[in-house]
TORVEX-328066 format. One record per residue (C-alpha): residue in one letter; x, y, z. Coordinates in pm, whole numbers, padded with zeros to 5 digits, always signed. Example, Ala and Ser with C-alpha at 12.3 -4.5 7.8 and 13.67 -1.06 7.14 Angstrom:
2
A+01230-00450+00780 S+01367-00106+00714 
//
This chain:
127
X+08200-01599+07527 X+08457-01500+07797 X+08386-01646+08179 X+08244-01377+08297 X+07962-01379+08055 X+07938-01751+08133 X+07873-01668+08468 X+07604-01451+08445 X+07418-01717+08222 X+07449-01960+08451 X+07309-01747+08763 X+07009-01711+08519 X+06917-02064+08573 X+06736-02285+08817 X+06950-02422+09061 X+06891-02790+08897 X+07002-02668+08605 X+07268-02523+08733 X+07381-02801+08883 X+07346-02992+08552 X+07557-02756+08421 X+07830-02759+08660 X+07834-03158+08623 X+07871-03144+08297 X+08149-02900+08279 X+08320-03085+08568 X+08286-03368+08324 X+08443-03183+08059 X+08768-03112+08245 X+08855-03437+08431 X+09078-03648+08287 X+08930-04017+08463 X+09258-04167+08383 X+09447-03886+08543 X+09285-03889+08878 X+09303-04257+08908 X+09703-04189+08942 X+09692-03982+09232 X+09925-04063+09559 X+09734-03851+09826 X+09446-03739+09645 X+09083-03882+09647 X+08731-03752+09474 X+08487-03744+09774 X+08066-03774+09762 X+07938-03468+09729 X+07632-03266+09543 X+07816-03020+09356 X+08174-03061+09474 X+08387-03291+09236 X+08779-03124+09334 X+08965-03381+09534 X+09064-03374+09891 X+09350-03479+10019 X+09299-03844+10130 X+09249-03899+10464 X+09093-03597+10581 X+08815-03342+10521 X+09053-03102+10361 X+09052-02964+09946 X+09357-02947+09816 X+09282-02615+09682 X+09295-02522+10084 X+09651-02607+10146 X+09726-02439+09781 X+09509-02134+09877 X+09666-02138+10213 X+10043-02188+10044 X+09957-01875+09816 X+09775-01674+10047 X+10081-01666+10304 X+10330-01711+10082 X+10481-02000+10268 X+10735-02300+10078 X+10609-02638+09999 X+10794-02756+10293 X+10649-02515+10563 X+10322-02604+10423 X+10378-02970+10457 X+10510-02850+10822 X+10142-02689+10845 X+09950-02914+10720 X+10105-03208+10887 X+10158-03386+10559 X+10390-03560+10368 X+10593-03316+10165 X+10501-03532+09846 X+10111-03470+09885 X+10203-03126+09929 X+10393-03101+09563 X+10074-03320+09439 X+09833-03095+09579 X+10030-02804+09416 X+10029-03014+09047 X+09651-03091+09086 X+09533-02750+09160 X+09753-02613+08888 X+09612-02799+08593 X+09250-02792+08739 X+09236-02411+08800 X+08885-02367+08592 X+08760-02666+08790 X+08838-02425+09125 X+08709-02126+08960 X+08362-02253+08917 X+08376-02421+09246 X+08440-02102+09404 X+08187-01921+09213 X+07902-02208+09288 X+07994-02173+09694 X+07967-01771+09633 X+07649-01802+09463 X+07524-02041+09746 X+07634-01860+10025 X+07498-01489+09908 X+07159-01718+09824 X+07174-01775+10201 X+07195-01435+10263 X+07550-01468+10420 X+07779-01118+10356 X+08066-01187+10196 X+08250-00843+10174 X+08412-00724+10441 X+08224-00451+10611 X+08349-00147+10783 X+08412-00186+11177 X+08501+00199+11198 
//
């Protein structure tokens, strides 16, 4: 069953169940030992959420990687961004990396929510 199909399932579902679901997946791909290693990287409380932030502020680490990406910019003008240690910019990198499914449904969950909401998500035309 590819992720797409996946997806569809899951937006069958009650949103407890959904949430089960996403719990136990997150489950699934965490490596406990793994994330106990991390230099600048902390889990955070949260509902649904289980992607780490980067410790000491309210900010993912798939942001500054998103952000890195999106603009194209080198670890070291992201760190320059960011105001961060160069280091927790490479770990950010590493973590989002090898936890890109863990984004992917994370993504898809705050989609979900946000057209629930009724919030438009696609750009619209300001002609």
């Amino acid at each position: 069953m590819s992720l797409q199909e996946l997806k569809e399932k899951a937006c069958q579902l009650s949103v407890s169940d959904r949430l089960q679901l996403l719990s136990e997946i997150v489950r699934s791909l965490q490596n406990t030992t793994e994330i106990d290693n991390w230099q600048y990287l902390i889990a955070r409380p949260h509902p649904w959420r289980k992607q780490l932030y980067i410790k000491g502020r309210k900010l993912l680490a798939s942001t500054v990687w998103q952000d890195m990406t999106a603009n194209e910019m080198s670890p070291e003008q992201a760190a320059e961004n960011w105001d961060l240690p160069l280091p927790a910019i490479y770990e950010a990198i590493h973590y989002c990396e090898n936890h890109r499914e863990l984004l992917k449904l994370e993504a898809a969950e705050e989609r979900y929510r946000l057209e629930t909401k009724g919030v438009q998500l696609d750009p619209t035309n300001a002609a």
